[in-house]
MIBADREN-716660 format. One record per residue (C-alpha): residue in one letter; x, y, z. Coordinates in Angstrom, 1 decimal. Layout:
BEGIN
A, X, Y, Z
...
This chain:
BEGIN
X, 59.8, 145.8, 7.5
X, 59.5, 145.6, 11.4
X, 55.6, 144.6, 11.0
X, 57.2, 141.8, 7.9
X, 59.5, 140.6, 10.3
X, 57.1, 140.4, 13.5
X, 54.7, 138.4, 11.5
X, 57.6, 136.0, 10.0
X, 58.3, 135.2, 13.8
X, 55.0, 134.9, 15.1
X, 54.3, 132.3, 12.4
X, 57.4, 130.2, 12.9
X, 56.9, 130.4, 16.6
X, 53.8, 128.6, 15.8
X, 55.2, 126.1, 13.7
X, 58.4, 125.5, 15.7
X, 56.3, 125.3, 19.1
X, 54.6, 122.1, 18.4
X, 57.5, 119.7, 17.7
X, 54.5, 117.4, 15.9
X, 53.6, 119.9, 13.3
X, 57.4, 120.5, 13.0
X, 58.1, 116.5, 12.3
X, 55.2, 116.8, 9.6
X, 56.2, 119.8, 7.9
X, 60.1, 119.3, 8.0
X, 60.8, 115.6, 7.8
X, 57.3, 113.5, 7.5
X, 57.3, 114.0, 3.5
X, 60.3, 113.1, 3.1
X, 60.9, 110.0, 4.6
X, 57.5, 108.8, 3.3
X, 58.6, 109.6, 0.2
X, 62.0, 107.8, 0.4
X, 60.6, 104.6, 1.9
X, 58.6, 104.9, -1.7
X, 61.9, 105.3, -3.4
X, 63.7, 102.4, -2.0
X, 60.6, 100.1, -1.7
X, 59.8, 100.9, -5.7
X, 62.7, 98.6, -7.1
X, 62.1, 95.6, -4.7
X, 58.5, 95.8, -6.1
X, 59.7, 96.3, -9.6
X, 62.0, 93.2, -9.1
X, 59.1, 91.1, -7.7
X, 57.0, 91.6, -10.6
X, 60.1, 90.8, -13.4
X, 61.3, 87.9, -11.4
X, 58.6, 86.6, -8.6
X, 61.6, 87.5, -5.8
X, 61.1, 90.2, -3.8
X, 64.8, 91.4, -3.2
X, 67.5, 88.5, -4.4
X, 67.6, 88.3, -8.0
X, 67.6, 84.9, -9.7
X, 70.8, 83.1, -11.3
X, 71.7, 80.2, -12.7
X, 75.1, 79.7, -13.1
X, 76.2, 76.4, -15.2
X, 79.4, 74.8, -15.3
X, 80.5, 77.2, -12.3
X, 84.2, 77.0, -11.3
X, 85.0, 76.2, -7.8
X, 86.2, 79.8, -7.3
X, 83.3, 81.5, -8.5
X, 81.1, 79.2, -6.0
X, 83.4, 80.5, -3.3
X, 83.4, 84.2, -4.3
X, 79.5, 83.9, -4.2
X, 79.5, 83.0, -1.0
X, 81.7, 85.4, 0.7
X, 80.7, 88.7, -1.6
X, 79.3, 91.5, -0.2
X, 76.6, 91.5, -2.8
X, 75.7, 88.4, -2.7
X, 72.7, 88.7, -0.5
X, 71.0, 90.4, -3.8
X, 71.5, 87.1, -6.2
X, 70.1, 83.8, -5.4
X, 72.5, 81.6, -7.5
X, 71.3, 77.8, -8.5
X, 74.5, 76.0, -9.8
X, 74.2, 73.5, -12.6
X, 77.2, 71.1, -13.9
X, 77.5, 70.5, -17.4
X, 75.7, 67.6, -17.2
X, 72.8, 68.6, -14.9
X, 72.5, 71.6, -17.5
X, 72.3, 68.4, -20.4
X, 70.0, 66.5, -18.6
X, 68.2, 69.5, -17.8
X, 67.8, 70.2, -21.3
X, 66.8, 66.6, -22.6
X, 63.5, 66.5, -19.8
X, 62.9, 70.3, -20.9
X, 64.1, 71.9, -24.0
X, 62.5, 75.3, -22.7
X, 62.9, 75.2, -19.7
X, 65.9, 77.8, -19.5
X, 64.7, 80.0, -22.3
X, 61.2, 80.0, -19.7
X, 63.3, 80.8, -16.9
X, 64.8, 83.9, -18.6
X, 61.3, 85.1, -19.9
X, 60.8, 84.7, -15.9
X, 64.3, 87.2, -15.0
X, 66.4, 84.4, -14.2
X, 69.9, 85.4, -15.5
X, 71.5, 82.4, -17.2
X, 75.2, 82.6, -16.5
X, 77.9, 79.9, -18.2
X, 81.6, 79.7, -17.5
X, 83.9, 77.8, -20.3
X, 87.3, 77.5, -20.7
X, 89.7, 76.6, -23.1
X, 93.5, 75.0, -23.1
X, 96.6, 75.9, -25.1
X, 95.3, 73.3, -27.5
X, 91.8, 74.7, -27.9
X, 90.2, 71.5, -26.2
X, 87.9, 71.9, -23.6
X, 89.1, 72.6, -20.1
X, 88.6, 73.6, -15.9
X, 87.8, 77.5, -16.2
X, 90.0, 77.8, -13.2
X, 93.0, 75.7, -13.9
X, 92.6, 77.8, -17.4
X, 93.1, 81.0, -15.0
X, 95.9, 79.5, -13.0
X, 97.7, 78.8, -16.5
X, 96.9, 82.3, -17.3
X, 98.7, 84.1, -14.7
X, 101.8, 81.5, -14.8
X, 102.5, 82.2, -18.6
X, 102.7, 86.0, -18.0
X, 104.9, 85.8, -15.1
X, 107.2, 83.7, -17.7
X, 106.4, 86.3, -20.4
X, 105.0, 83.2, -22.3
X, 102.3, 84.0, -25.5
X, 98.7, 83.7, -24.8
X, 96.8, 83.8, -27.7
X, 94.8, 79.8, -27.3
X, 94.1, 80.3, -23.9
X, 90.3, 81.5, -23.0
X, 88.2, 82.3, -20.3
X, 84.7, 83.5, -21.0
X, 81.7, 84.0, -18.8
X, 78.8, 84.4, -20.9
X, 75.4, 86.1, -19.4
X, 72.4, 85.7, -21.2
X, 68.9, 87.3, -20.5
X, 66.1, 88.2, -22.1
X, 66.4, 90.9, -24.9
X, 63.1, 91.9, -25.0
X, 63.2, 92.9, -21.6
X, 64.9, 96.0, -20.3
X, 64.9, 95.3, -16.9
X, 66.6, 92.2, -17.1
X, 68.9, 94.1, -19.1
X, 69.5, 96.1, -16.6
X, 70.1, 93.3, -14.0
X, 72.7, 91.4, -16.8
X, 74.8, 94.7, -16.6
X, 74.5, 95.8, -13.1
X, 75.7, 91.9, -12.8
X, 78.5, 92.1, -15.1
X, 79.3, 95.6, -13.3
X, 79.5, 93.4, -9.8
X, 81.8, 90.9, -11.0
X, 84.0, 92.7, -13.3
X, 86.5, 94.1, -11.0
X, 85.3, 92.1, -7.4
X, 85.5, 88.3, -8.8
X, 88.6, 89.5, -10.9
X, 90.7, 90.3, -7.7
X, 89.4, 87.7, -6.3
X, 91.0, 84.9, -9.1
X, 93.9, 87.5, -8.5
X, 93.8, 86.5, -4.7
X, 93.7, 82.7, -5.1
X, 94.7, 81.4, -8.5
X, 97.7, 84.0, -9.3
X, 100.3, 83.2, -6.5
X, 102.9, 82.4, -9.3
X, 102.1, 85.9, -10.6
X, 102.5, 87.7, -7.8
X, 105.5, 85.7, -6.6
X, 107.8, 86.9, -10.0
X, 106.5, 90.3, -8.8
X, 103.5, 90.7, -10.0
X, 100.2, 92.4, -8.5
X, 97.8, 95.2, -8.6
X, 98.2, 98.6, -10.0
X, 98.8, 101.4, -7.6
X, 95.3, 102.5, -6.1
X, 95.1, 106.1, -5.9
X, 91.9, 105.9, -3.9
X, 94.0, 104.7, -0.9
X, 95.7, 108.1, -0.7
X, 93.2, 110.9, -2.2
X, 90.1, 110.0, -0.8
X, 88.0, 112.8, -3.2
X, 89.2, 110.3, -6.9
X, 86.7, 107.8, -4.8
X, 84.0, 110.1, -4.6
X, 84.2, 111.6, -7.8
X, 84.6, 108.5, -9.7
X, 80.9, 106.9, -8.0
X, 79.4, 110.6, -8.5
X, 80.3, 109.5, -12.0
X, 77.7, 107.0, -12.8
X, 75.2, 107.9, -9.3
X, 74.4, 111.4, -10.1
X, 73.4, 110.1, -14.0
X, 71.2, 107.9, -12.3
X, 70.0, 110.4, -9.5
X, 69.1, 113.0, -12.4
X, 66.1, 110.9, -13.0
X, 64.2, 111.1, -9.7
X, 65.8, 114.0, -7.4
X, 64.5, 117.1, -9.5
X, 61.1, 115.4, -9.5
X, 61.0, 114.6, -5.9
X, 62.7, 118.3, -4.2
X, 60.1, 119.9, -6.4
X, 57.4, 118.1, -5.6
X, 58.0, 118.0, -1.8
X, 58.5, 121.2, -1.8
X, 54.9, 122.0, -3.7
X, 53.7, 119.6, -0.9
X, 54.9, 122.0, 1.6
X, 53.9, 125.3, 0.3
X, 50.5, 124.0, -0.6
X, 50.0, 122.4, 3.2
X, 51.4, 125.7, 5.0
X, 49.2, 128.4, 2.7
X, 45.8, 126.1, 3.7
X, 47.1, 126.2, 7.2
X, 48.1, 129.7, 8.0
X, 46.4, 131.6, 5.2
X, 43.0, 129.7, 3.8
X, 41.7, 128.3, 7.4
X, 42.8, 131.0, 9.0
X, 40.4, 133.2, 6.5
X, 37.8, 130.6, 7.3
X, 38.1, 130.5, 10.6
X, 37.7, 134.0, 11.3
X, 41.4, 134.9, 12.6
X, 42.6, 135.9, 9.4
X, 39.9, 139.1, 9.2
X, 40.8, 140.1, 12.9
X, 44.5, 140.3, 12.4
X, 43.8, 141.7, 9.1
X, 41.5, 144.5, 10.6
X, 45.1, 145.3, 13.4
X, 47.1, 148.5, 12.5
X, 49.5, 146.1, 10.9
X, 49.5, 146.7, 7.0
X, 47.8, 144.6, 4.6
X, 51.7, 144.3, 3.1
X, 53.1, 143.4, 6.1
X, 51.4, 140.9, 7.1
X, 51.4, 139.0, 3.1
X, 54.8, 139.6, 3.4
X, 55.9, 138.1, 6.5
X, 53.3, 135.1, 6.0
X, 55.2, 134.3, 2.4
X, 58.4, 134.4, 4.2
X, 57.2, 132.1, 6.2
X, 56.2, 129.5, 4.2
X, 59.3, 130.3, 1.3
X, 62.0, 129.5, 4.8
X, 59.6, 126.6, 5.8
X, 59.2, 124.7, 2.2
X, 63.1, 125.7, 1.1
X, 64.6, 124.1, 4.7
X, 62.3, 121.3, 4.0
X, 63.2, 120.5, 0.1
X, 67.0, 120.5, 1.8
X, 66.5, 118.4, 4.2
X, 64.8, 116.4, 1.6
X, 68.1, 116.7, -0.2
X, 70.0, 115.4, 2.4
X, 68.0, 112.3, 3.4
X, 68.7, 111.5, -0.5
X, 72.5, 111.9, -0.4
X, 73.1, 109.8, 2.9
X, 70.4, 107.0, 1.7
X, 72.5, 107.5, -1.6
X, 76.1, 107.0, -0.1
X, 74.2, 103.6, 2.2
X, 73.4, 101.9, -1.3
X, 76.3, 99.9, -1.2
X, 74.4, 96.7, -2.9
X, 73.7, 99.9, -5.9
X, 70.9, 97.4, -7.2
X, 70.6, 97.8, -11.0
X, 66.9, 98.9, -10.2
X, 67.8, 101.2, -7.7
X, 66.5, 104.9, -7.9
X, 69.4, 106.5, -5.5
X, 72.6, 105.2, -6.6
X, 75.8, 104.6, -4.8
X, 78.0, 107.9, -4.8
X, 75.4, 111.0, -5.2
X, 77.7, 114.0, -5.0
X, 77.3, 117.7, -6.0
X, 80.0, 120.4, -5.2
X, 79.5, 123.5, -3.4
X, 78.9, 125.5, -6.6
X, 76.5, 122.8, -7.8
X, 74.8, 123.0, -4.4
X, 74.6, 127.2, -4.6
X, 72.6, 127.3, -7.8
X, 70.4, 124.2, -6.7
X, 70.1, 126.3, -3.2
X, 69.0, 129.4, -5.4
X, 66.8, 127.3, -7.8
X, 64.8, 126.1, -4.7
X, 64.2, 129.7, -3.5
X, 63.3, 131.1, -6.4
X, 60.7, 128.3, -7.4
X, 59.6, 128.3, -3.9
X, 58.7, 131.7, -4.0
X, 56.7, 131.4, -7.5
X, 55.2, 128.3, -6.0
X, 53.4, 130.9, -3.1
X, 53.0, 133.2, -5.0
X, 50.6, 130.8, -6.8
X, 49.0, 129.1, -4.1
X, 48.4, 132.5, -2.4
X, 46.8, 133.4, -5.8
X, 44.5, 130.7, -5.4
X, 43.8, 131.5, -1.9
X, 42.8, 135.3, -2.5
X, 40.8, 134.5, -5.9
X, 38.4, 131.9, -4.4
X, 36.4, 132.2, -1.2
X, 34.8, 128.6, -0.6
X, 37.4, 126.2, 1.0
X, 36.5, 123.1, -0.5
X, 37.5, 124.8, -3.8
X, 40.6, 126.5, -2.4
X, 41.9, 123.2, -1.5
X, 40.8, 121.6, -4.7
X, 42.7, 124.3, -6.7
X, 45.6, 124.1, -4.4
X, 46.0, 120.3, -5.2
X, 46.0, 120.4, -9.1
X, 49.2, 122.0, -9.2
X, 50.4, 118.6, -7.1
X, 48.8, 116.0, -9.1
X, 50.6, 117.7, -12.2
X, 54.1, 117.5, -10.2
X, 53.3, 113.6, -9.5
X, 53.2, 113.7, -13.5
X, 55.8, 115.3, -14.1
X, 57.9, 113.2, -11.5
X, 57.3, 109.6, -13.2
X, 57.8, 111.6, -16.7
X, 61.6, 112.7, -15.6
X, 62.0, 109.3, -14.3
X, 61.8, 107.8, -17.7
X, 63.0, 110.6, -19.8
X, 65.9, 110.0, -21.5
X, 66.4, 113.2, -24.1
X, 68.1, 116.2, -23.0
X, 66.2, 119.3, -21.6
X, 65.7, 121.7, -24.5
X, 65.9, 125.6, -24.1
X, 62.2, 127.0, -24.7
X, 61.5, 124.2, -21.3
X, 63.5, 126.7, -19.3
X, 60.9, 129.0, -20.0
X, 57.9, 127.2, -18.3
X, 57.5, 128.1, -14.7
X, 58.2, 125.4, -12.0
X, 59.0, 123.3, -14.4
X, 62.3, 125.2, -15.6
X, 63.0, 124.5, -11.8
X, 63.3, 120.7, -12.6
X, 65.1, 120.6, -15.8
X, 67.8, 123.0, -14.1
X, 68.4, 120.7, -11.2
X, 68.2, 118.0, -13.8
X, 70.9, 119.9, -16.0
X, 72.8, 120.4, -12.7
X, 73.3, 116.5, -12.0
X, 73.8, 115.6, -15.3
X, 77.1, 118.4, -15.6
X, 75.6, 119.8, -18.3
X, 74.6, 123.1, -16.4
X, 74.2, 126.3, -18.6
X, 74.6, 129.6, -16.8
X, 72.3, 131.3, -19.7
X, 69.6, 128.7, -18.7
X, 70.1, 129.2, -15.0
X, 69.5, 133.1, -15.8
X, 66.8, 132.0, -17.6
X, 65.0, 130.3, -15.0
X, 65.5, 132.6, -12.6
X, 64.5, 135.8, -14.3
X, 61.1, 133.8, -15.2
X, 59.9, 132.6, -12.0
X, 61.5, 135.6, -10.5
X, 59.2, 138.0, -12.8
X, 55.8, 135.7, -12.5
X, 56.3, 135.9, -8.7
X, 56.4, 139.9, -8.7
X, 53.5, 139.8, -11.0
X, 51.3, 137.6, -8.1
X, 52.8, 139.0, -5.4
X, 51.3, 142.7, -7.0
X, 48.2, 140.8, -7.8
X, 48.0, 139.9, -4.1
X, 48.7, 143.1, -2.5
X, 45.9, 144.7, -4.6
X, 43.7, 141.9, -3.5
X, 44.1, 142.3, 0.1
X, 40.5, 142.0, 0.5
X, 40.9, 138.7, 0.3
X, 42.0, 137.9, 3.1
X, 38.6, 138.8, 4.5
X, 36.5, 135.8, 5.6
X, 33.2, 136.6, 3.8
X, 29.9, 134.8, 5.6
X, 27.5, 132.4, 3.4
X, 24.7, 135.0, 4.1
X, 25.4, 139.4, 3.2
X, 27.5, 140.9, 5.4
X, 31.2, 139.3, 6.2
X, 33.1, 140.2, 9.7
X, 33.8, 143.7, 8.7
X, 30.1, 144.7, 8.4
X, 30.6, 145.5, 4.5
X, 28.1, 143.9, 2.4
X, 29.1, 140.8, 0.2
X, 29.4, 142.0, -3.7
């Protein structure tokens, strides 16, 4: 234990010492890979609309309150309205009769505002509002007077359905409040005015009513990337301080010290299990605050407004990310001992990440449930039990599950390894290697 522990320190020394190797290892991957995730739907908007951040609306026969709302919004740096009378939207029509079912095949969400009087004719949407909240401070019937806002898009496209609701989402309770504000003084005058807001005293009903909707949304990319990274990092520290090490010589000298062959696997696995487990939550955490900065919560984006897990949640995601992080050296230390050429370590060790970069874009646009024989595949238990853990559908049989499994394959290559020792010997491209025995 005193050799494990030695080892452990002498290789985090090494790692900690050069604060340039630390920003790769810790924090490089991570950010990289969040610029990716918040870059992705401004992309993915550019190629559905041709804008690379504002989305596209026309609004027609827009009352003058809605013009004003849109102007002062907080979200209304991500729509770029065009406004179009009635008659505008006519003539518009009469010089081009597709020329606003084109613009929705383009993204452009076609918004129209109409309003109807006690009578049924034909009037302003907001004088129609005004009425509105005058008849039910006089207790008055309402059943003629309308208001609709209609949003059309293009069906076949589910991005743009995507956009109409994240749009309808905006303006549902915001532009409500808003006609509240300015059009329902004679309301609010006979006593009228908004519920009691529990938010304003109990802080934790906000939270847990964004976690709501944001961890659904998170489910689809966080399991993908924490595992992912965290393969990133395992796979970069065993080439580092285990397969160039061998190559280089260093590996065979230290290996051919009084320390045991144990030992010194031992405290290099630690090493790189503390190293890629820190780093996949720190990962984690660079999530949650670029989470809880969305406030625009684009219907595009990947980290949505509100990510929240409680402590419990974050204690079996914790012991998730050890466990796997242990199979995943296990692995890659597998790798290392069974093959002696570099080029093919580092070839082998990369296959394992190409299939996580799979496996990332497949949970992104999964939308089925996890079924229980995938908690029985190694690593990739590891996702669907994060997944499970977002969603608040966690299982504790499943969690067992998982970690009996990648528990049990990691004793079997840690034993594998230990028997294998030899293979941390750096064997020459000629007969004999450093230790003067002959090459089988």
């Amino acid at each position: 234990m005193r050799h494990t522990m030695t080892i452990f320190k002498w290789e985090m020394r090494k790692i900690i010492s050069n604060w340039r190797r630390t920003l790769v290892v810790f924090l490089m991957p991570a950010v990289l890979l969040l610029v990716a995730l918040n870059v992705f739907p401004l992309l993915i908007n550019y190629l559905s609309t041709g804008h690379l951040q504002s989305h596209p609306i026309i609004a027609i026969n827009a009352p003058d309150s809605f013009q004003e709302y849109a102007a002062q919004s907080a979200k209304s740096t991500y729509y770029d309205y065009t406004f179009y009378s009635s008659k505008e939207y006519k003539n518009k029509l009469e010089e081009d009769e597709e020329y606003f079912l084109n613009q929705q095949k383009k993204g452009v969400l076609l918004i129209r505002f109409s309003a109807k009087d006690e009578d049924g004719k034909s009037a302003d949407f907001d004088t129609c509002v005004e009425r509105y909240y005058g008849h039910i401070a006089r207790y008055e019937q309402l059943e003629k007077l309308k208001c609709n806002i209609v949003v059309s898009f293009d069906s076949g496209s589910f991005t743009n359905y995507t956009q109409a609701e994240q749009f309808l989402l905006n303006i549902k309770k915001e532009y409500k409040d808003y006609l509240f504000s300015v059009l329902g003084e004679e309301y609010a005058e006979a006593g009228g005015g908004y519920r009691w807001d529990t938010d304003g005293f109990n802080p934790f009903t906000f939270v847990m009513r964004n976690r709501a909707n944001a961890n659904l949304g998170a489910a689809r990319t966080i399991p993908g990337v924490m595992v992912l990274l965290m393969y990133y990092c395992v796979y970069s520290l065993v080439g580092e301080i285990l397969a160039s090490s061998r190559e280089s010589g260093f590996l065979t000298k230290v290996y051919l010290t009084p320390i045991p062959e144990v030992s010194l696997l031992t405290g290099k696995m630690l090493t790189v299990v503390t190293v890629s487990s820190i780093s996949a939550m720190l990962s984690y955490l660079l999530l949650f605050f670029s989470s809880w900065l969305n406030h625009s919560n684009s219907a595009f984006s990947l980290l949505p407004f509100g990510m929240f897990l409680t402590p419990t949640q974050l204690l079996i995601l914790l012991i998730t990310i050890l466990v796997t992080s242990f199979l995943m050296c296990g692995l890659c230390f597998g790798i290392v001992f069974k093959i002696r050429r570099m080029e093919d370590v580092l070839l082998n060790l990369q296959i394992p990440l190409v299939l996580l970069v799979f496996e990332f874009f497949g949970q992104m646009f999964r939308p089925s449930q996890s079924l229980q024989l995938e908690f029985m595949i190694p690593i990739h238990n590891a996702i669907m039990m994060i997944r499970d853990v977002f969603l608040g559908r966690f299982q504790l049989q499943n969690f067992v599950l998982t970690v009996l499994i990648n528990g049990l394959l990691t004793v079997i290559l840690i034993a594998l390894c230990i028997k294998n020792t030899d293979g941390m010997i750096h064997i020459s491209q000629g007969g004999p290697d450093d230790t003067g025995r002959s090459r089988k």
